[in-house]
MMTF fields as JSON, N, C-alpha, C and O atoms, coordinates in Angstrom:
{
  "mmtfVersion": "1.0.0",
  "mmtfProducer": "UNKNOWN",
  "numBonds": 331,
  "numAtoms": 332,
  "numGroups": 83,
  "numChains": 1,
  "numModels": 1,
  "chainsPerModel": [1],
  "groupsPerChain": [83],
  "chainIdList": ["A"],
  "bondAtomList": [4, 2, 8, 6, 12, 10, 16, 14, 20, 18, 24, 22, 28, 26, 32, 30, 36, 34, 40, 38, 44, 42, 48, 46, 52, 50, 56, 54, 60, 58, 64, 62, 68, 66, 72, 70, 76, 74, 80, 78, 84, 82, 88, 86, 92, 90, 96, 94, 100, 98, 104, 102, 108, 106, 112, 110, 116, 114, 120, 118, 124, 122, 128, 126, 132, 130, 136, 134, 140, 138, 144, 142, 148, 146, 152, 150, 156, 154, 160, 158, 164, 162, 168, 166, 172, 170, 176, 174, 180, 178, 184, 182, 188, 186, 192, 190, 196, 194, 200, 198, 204, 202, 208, 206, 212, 210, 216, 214, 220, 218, 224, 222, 228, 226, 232, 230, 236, 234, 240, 238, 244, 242, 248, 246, 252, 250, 256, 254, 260, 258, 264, 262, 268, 266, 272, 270, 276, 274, 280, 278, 284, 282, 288, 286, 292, 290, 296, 294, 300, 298, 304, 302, 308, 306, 312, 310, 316, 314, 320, 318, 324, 322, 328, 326],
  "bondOrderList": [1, 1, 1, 1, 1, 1, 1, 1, 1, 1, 1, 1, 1, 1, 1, 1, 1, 1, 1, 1, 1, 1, 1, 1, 1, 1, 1, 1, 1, 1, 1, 1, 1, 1, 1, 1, 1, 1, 1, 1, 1, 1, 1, 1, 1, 1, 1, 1, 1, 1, 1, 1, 1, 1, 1, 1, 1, 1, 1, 1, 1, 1, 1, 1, 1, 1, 1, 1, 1, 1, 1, 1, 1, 1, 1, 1, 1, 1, 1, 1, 1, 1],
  "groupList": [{"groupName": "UNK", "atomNameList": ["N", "CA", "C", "O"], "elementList": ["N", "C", "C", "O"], "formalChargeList": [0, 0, 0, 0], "bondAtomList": [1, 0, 2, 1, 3, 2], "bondOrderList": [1, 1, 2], "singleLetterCode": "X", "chemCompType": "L-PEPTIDE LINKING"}],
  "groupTypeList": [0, 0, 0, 0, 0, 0, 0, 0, 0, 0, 0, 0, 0, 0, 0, 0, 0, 0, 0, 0, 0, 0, 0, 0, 0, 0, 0, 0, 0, 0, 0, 0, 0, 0, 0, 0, 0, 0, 0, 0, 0, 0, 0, 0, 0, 0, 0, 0, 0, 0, 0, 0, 0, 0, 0, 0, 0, 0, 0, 0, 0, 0, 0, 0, 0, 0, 0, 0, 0, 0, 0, 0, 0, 0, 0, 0, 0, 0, 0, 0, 0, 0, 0],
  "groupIdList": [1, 2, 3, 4, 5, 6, 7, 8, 9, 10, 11, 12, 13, 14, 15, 16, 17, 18, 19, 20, 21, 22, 23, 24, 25, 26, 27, 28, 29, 30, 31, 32, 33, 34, 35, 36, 37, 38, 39, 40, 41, 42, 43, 44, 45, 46, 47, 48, 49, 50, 51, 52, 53, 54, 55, 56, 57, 58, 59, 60, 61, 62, 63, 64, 65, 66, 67, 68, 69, 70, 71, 72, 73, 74, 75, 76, 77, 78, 79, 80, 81, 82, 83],
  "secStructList": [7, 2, 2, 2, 2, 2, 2, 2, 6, 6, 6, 6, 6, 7, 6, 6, 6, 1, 7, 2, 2, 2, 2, 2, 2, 2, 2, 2, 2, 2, 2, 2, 2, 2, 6, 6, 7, 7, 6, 6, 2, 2, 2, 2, 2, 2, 2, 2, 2, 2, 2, 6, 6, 7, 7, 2, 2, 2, 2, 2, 2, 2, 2, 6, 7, 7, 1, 1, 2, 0, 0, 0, 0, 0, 0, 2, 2, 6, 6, 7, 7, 7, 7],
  "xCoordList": [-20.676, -19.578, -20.044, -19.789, -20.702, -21.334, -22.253, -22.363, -23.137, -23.619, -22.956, -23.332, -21.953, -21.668, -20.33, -19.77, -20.04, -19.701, -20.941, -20.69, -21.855, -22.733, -23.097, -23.477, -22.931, -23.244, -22.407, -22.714, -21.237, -20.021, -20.12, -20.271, -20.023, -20.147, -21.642, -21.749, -22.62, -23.742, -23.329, -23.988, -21.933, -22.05, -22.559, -22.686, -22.842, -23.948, -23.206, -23.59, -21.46, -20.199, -20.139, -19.403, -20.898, -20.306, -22.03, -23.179, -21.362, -22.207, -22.72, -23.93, -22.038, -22.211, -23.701, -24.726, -23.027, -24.221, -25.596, -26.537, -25.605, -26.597, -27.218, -27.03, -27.709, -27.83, -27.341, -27.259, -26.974, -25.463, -26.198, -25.458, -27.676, -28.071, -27.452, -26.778, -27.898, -27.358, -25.689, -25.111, -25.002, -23.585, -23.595, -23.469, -23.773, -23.469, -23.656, -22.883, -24.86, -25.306, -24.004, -23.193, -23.671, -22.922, -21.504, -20.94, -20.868, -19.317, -19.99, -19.146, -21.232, -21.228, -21.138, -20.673, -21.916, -21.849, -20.171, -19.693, -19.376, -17.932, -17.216, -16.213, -18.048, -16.951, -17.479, -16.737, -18.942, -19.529, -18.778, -18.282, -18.923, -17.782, -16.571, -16.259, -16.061, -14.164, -14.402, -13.672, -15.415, -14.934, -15.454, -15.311, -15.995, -16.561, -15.626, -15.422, -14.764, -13.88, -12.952, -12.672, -12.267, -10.82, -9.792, -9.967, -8.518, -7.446, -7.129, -6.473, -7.937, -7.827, -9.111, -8.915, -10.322, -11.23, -11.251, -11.918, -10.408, -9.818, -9.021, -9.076, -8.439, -7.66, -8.232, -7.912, -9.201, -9.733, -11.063, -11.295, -11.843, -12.646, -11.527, -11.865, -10.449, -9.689, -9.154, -9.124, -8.844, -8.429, -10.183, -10.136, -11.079, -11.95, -12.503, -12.913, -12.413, -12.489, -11.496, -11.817, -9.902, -9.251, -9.502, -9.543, -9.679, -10.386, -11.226, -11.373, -12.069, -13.585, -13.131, -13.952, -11.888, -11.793, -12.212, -12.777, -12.112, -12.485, -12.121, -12.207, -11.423, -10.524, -10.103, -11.03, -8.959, -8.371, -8.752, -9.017, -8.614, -9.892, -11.296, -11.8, -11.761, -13.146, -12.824, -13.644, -11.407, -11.622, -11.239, -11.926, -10.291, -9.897, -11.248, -11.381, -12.118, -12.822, -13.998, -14.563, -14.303, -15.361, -14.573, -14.97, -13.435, -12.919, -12.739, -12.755, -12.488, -12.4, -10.573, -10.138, -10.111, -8.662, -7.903, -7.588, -7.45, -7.136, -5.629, -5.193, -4.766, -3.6, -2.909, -3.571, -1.934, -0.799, -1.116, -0.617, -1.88, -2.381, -2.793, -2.336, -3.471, -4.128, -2.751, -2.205, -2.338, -0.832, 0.022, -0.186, 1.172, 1.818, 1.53, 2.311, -0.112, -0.039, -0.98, -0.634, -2.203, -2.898, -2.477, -2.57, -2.151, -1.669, -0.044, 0.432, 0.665, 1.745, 1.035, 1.24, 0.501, 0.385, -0.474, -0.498, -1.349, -2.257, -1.44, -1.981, -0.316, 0.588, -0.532, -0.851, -1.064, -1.717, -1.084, -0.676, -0.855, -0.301, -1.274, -2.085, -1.195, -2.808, -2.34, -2.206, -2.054, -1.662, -2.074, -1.355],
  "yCoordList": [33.616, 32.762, 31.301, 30.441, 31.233, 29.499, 29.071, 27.918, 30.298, 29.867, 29.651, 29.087, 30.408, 30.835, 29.375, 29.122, 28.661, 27.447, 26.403, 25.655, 26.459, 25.708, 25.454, 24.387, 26.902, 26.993, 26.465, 25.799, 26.401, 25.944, 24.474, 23.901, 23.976, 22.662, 21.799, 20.577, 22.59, 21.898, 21.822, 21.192, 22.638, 22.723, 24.014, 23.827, 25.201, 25.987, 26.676, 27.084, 26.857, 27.642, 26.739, 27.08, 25.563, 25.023, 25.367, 24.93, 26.162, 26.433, 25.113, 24.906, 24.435, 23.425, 22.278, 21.71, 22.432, 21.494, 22.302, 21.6, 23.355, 24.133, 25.079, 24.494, 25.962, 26.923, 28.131, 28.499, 28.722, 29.931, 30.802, 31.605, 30.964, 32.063, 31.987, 32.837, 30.813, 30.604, 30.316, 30.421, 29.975, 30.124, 31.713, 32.325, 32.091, 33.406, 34.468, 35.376, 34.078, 34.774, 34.156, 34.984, 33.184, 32.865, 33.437, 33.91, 33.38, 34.579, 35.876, 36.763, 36.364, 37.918, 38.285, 39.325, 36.79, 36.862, 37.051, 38.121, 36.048, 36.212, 37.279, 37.647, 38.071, 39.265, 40.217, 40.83, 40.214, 41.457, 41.242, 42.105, 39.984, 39.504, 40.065, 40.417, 40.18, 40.523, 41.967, 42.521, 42.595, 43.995, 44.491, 45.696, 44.396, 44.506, 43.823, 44.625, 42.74, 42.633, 43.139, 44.27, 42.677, 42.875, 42.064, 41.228, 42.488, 41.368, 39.817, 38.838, 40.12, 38.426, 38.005, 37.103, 38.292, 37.678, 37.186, 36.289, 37.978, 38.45, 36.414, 35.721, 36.145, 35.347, 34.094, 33.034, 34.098, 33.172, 32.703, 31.494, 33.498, 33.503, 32.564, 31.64, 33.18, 32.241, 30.625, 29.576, 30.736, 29.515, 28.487, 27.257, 28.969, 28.382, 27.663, 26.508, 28.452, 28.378, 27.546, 26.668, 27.815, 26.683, 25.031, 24.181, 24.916, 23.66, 22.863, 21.647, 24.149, 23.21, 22.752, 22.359, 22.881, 22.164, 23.251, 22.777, 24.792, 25.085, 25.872, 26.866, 26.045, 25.952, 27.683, 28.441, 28.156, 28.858, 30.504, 31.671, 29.877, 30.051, 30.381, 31.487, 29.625, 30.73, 31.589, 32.502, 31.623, 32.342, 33.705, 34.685, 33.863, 35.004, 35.753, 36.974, 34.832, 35.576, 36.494, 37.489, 35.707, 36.039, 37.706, 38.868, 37.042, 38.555, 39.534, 40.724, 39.083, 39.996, 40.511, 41.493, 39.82, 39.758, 39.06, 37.908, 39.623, 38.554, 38.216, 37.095, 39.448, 39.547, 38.569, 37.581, 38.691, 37.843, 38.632, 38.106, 39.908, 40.137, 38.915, 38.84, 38.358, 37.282, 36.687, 36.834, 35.953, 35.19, 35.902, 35.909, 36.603, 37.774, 38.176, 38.071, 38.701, 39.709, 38.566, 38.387, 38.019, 38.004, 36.088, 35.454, 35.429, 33.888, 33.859, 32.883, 34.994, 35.217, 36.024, 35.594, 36.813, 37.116, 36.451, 36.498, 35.665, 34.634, 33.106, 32.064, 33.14, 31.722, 30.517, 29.74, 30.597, 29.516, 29.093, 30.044, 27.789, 26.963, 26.529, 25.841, 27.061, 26.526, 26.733, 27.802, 25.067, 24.804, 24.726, 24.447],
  "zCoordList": [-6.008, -6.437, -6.477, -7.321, -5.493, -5.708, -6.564, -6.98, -6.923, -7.793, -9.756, -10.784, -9.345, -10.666, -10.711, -11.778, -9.562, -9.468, -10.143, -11.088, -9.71, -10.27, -11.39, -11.871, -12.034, -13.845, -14.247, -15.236, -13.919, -14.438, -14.635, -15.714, -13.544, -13.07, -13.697, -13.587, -14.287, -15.097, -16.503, -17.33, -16.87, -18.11, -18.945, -20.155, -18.481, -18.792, -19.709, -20.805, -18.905, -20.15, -21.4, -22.327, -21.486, -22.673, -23.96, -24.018, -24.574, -26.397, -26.871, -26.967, -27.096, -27.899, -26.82, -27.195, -25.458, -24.744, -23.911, -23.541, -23.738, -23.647, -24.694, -25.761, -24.885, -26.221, -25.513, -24.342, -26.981, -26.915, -26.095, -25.527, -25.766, -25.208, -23.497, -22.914, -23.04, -21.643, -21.588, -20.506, -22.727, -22.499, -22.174, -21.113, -23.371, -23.362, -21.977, -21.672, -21.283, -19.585, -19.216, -18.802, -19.245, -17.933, -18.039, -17.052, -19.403, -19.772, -19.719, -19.844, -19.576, -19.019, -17.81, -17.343, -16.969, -14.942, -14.977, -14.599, -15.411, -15.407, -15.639, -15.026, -17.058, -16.961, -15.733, -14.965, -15.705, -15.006, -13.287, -12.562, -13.084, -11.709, -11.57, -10.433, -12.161, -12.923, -12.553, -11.731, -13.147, -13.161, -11.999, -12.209, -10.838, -9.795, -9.127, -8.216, -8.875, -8.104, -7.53, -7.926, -6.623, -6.168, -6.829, -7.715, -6.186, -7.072, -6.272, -6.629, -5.022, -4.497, -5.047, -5.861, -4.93, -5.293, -6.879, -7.393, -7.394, -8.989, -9.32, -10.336, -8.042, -8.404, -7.851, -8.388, -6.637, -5.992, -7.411, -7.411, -8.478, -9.443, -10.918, -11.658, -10.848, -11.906, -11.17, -11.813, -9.989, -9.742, -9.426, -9.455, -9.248, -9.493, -11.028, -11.146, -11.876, -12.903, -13.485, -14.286, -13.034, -13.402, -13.307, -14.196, -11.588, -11.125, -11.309, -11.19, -11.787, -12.938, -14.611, -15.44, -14.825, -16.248, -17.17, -18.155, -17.19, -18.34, -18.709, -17.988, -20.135, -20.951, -20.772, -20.485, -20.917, -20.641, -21.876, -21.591, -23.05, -24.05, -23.619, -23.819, -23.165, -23.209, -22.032, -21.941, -20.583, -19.734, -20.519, -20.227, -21.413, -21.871, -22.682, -22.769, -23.193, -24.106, -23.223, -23.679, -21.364, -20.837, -20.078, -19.991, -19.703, -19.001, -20.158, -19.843, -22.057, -22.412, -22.669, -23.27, -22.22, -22.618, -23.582, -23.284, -24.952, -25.89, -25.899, -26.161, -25.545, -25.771, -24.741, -24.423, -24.305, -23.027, -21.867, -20.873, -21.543, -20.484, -19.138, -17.998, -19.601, -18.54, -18.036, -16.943, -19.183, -18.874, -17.876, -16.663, -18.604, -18.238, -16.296, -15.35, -16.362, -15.451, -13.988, -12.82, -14.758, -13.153, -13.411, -12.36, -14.387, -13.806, -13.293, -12.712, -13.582, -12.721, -11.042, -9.907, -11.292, -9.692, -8.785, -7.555, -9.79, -8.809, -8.953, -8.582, -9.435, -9.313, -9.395, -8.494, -10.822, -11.329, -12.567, -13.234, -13.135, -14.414, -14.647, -14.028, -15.867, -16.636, -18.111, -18.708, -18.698, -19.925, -20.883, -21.842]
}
């Protein structure tokens, strides 16, 4: 988790300022995280992700959720607002 704080926090999720190859590792650590989790760690991984500024948009695309799922189900049960 700390490290995957770190990628975050260098920028590594962002395409445009690293190259898509290392964006791209770092939304697969995210999904591959997600699906190996629990539902607290599930929520302690999004509110991290919230905190670091990054965009709600690429979180759906790394877990892989396009629909109102995310919304709807785990930012209601992990009681995060993220606009």
């Amino acid at each position: 988790m700390r490290k995957m704080e770190e990628l975050v926090r260098s920028n590594c999720h962002d395409g445009r300022l690293v190259s898509k190859e290392v964006a791209d590792k770092v939304r697969e650590l995210v999904h591959e995280l997600w699906l190996v989790s629990d539902d607290v760690f599930r929520c302690e991984l999004l509110k991290m992700l919230r905190g670091l500024g990054v965009s709600k948009r690429w979180v759906r695309g790394a877990l892989r959720m396009y629909g109102k799922d995310l919304d709807n189900r785990w930012f209601t049960k992990c009681n995060i607002e993220w606009g």
